[in-house]
C-alpha positions as CSV (number, residue, x, y, z in Angstrom):
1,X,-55.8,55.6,-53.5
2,X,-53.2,54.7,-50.4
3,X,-55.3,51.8,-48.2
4,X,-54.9,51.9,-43.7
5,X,-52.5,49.3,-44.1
6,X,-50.2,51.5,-46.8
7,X,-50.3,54.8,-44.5
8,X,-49.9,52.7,-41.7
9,X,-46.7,51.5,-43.1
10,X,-45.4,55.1,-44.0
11,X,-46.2,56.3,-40.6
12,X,-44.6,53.5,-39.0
13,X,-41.3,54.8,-41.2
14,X,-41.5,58.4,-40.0
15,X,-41.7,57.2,-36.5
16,X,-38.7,55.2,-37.0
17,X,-37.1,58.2,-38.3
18,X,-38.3,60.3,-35.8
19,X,-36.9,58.0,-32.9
20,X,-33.8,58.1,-35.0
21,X,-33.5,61.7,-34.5
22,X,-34.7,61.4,-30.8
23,X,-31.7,59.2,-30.2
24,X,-29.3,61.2,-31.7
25,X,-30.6,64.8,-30.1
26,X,-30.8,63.2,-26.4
27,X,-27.2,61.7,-26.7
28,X,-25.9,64.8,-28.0
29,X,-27.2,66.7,-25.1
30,X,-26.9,64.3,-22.9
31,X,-22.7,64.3,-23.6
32,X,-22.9,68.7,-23.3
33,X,-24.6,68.6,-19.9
34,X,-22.2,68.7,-17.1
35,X,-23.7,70.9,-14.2
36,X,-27.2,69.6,-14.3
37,X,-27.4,66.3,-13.5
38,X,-31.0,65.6,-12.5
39,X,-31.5,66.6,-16.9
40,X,-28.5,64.5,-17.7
41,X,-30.0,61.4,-15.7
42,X,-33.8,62.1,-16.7
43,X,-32.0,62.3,-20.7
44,X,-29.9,59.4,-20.4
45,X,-33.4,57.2,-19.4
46,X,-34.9,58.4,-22.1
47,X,-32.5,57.9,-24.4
48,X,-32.7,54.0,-22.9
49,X,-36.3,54.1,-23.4
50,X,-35.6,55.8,-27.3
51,X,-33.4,52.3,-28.3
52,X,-36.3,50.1,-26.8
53,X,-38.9,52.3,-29.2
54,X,-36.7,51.9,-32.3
55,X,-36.8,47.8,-31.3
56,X,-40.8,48.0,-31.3
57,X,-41.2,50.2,-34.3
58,X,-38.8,48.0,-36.4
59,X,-40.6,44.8,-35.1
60,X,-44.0,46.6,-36.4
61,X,-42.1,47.1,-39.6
62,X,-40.3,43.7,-40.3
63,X,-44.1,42.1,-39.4
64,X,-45.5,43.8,-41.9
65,X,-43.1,43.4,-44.4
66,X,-42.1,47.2,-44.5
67,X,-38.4,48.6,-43.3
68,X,-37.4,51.7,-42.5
69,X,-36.9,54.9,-44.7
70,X,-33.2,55.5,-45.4
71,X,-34.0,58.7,-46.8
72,X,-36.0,59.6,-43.2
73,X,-34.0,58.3,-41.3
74,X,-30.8,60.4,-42.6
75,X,-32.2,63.1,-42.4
76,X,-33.9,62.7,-39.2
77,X,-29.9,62.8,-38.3
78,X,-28.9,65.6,-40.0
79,X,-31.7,67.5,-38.2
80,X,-30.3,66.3,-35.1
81,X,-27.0,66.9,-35.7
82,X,-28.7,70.4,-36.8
83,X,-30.1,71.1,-33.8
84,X,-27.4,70.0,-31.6
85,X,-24.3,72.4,-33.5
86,X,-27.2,74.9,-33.0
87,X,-27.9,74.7,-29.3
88,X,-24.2,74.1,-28.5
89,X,-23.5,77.6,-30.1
90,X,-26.2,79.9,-27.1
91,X,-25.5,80.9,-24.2
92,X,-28.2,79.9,-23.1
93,X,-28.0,75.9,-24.2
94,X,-29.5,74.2,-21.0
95,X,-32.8,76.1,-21.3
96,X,-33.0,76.1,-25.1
97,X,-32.6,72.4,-25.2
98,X,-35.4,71.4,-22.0
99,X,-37.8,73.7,-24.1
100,X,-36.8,72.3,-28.1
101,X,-36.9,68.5,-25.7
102,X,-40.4,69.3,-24.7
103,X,-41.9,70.3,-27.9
104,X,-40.2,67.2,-29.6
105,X,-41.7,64.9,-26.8
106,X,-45.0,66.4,-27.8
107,X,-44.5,65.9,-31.7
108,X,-44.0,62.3,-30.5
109,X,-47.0,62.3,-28.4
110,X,-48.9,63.2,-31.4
111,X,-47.1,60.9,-33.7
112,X,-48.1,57.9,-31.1
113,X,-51.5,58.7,-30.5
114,X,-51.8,59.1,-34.9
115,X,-50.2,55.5,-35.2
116,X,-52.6,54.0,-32.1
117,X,-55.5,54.9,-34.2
118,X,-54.5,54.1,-37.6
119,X,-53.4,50.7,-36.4
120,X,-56.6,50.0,-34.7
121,X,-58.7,51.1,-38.1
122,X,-55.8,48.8,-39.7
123,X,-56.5,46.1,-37.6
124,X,-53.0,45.9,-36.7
125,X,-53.1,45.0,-32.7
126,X,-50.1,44.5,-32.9
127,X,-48.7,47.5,-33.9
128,X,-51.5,49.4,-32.0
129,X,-50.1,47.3,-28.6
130,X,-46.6,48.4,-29.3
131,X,-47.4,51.6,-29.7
132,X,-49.7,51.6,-26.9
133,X,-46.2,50.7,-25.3
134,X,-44.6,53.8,-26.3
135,X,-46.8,56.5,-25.6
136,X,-46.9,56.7,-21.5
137,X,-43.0,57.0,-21.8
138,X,-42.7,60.1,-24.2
139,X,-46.0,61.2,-22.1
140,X,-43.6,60.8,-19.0
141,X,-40.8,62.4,-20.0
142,X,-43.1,65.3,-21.6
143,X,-44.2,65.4,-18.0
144,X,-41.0,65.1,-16.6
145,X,-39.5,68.1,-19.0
146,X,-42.9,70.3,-18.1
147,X,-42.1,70.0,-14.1
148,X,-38.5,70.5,-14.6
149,X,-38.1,73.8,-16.6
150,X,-38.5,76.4,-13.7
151,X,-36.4,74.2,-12.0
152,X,-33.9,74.0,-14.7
153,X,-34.4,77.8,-15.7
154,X,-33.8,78.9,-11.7
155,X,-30.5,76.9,-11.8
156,X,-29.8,78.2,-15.2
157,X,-30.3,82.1,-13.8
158,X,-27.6,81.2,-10.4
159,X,-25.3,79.7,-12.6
160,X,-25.2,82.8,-15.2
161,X,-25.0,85.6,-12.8
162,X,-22.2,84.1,-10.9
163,X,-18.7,85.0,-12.6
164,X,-16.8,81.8,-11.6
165,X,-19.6,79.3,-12.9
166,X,-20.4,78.3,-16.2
167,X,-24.3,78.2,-16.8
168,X,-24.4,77.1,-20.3
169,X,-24.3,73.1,-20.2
């Protein structure tokens, strides 16, 4: 039997791992992009708003007298590191990486909203605040990504068909 508090805990460790590999995707993309700038700005907030969610989630974890998965957390890195060799290697990078950015900002959505609940049945208000905290930003940013991929895929498409430009990043 595994009580609120327990899975609370263990979810508070795969969201630390999962910001882990949040940080490490965005600044790897963010350091590819050259010829979109608006994406590179939007990424490098995020990736500022990332380091401030890693602070909360290890404050939740230190209060309750958890820490953070090493095993997670490494290989919340490799994935990222995964997915960045991956992307760097299409032709179309730029695109790929809005779209594999929006589905990652939805897992996060769901993560957020998972933790809110289990925090309030918990009783942790705490964790449920900080968390609270979290979830308009990777709502923004899912928002943000959303708006931004015709826009991104237009530019993309100019970039591609003209000889003298490079489209990819």
């Amino acid at each position: 039997m595994t009580t609120r508090q327990e899975n609370l805990l263990d979810w508070l460790r795969d969201a630390h791992a999962m910001e882990q590999q949040a940080e490490n995707m965005l600044k790897a993309q963010s350091k590819r992009l050259e010829h979109y700038p608006e994406l590179k700005a939007r990424i490098d907030q995020h990736i500022e708003e990332t380091l401030g969610q890693q602070k909360l989630i290890d404050e939740c974890l230190s209060r309750l007298g958890g820490s953070s998965s090493t095993i997670k957390d490494m290989t919340g890195k490799i994935m990222a590191f995964g997915q960045a060799a991956g992307g760097s290697l299409m032709s179309d990078e730029v695109v790929k990486g809005a779209m594999a950015g929006y589905v990652f900002e939805n897992v996060e959505i769901a993560t957020y909203t998972v933790l809110i609940a289990a925090a309030e049945a918990a009783g942790d208000f705490e964790t449920k605040a900080a968390c609270e905290q979290i979830l308009p930003q990777e709502i923004a940013m899912a928002e943000w990504l959303l708006e931004h991929l015709p826009e991104i895929t237009e530019a993309f498409l100019i970039r591609s068909e003209d000889p003298h430009l490079e489209a990819k990043k």
